[in-house]
C-alpha positions, 0 to 999 in steps of 0.5 A: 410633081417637079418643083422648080427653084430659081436662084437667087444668086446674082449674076453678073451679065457680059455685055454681047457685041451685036452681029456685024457690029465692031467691039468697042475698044477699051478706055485710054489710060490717063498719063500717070502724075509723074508723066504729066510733070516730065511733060510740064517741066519739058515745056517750062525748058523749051519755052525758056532756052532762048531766055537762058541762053541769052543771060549766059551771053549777057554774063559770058560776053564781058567776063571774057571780053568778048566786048567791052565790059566798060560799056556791057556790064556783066548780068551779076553786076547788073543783078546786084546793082538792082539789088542796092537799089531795091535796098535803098527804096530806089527802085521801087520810087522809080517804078511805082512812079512809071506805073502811075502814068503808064496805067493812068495813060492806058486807062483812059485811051480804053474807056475812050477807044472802045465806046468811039470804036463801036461807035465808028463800026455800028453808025456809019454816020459817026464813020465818015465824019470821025474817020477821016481826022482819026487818019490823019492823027494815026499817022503822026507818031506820038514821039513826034508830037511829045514837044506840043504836049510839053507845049499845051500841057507843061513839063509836068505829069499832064502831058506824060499822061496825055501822050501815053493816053495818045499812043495807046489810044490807037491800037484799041480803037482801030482793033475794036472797029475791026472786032465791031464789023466782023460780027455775024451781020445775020446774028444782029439782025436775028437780035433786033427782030427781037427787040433788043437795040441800043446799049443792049444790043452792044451789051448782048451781042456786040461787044461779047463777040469782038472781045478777042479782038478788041483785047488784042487791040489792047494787049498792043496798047500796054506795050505801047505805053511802056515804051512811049512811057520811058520816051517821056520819062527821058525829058523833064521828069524827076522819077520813074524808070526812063529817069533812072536810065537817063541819069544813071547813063549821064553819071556813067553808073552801067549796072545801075543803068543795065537795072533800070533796063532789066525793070522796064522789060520785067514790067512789060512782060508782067503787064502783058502776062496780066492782060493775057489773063484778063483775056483768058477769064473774059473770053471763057467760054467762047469757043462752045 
């Protein structure tokens, strides 16, 4: 009798391509951490040549009289002009006072533009009464009406608010209509067969899928009320950045002139950089 004994031992199969089929190929290997970082720091030097190159301008032009240095202070007396001021608690007075009007005026033309915004795109009713005198008010620039802000207001801060609130309210209102009456007209039909109308139908639906576009409405907004802002400043104010520019160029003080410009520009980018990434946690998600 022959006795048969299988083995126990374990055995390791190959997988066996099928016939007329194409062997998979083999897993991409990740880019190790030090190329990634040789990537990165590649792209921080490329984003920020421009950058660079213009403050070695800025420091290169006056130093070598390339222009006049009376006019054009070198960026090292500009730093440390900033430097004194930040030292005396200047600086910061200066601009926590601009910030103040700036977001106050911004906060408010949001939570008004939005609501009008959607309003205008979803009604047509609230449309053809309310678009026809929105057009002629975006046509007036701010700038122009700052003397009938003075004028109802006072020279106070209530008509720097109300001005900044004027310029940023545009932007947002006309890029929410925009983002309103781009969404999928057959995807809210689809909602309210299911009875989903009013406040959540906006909650659900509408405002979900013109975010982008009502942010990009609202990252113009935050430019404008810096700008519009320091316009502001330069008439009848006792602080913020545009009060320090104006007094510091009325007393011949350049570097510290150029210092206020350099923080006006610091908290513009740092504003935008904010709402970008506002926009980003937001809209997470979107693109699936």
């Amino acid at each position: 009798m022959v006795s048969t004994v299988e083995s126990r031992d374990t055995v390791t199969e190959t997988p066996v391509a099928e016939p007329g089929s194409l062997p998979s190929p083999p897993p991409r290997a990740e880019p190790g951490r030090g190329r990634t970082a040789t990537l990165r720091a590649r792209a921080i030097a490329v984003r920020s040549s421009a950058i660079v190159a213009f403050l070695a301008l800025w420091q290169l032009a006056p130093t070598f009289g390339w222009v006049d240095k009376t006019f054009l202070s070198p960026l090292s007396e500009v730093l440390a002009a900033a430097w004194d001021l930040i030292l005396s608690g200047e600086l910061w007075t200066n601009t926590s006072a601009s910030l103040i009007r700036s977001l106050s005026g911004f906060t408010i033309a949001v939570l008004v533009a939005v609501p009008v915004g959607l309003l205008i795109a979803h009604y047509k009713t609230v449309s053809e009464i309310l678009t026809p005198l929105f057009t002629v008010f975006l046509n007036t620039a701010a700038v122009a009406l700052l003397p009938v802000f003075v004028l109802i207001f006072g020279i106070g801060e209530t008509s720097k608010i109300a001005i900044i609130t004027y310029a940023c309210f545009w932007p947002v209102l006309y890029n929410t209509i925009s983002g309103a009456r781009n969404v999928d007209p057959l995807l809210i039909r689809s909602v309210e067969s299911l009875g989903v109308t009013g406040p959540r139908l906006f909650q659900k639906v509408i405002v979900p899928a013109a975010l982008p576009t009502i942010f990009t409405g609202i990252r113009l907004a935050g430019a404008a009320s810096i700008v519009v802002l320091i316009t502001t400043e330069l008439v009848g104010a006792k602080a913020g950045l545009g009060y320090l520019i104006s007094n510091s160029q009325f007393n011949f003080q350049i570097p510290q002139m150029y210092a206020g410009i350099l923080t006006v520009a610091v908290v513009g980018v740092g504003f935008n950089g904010l709402l970008a990434w506002a926009e980003k946690k937001l809209t997470r998600g979107r693109a699936g």
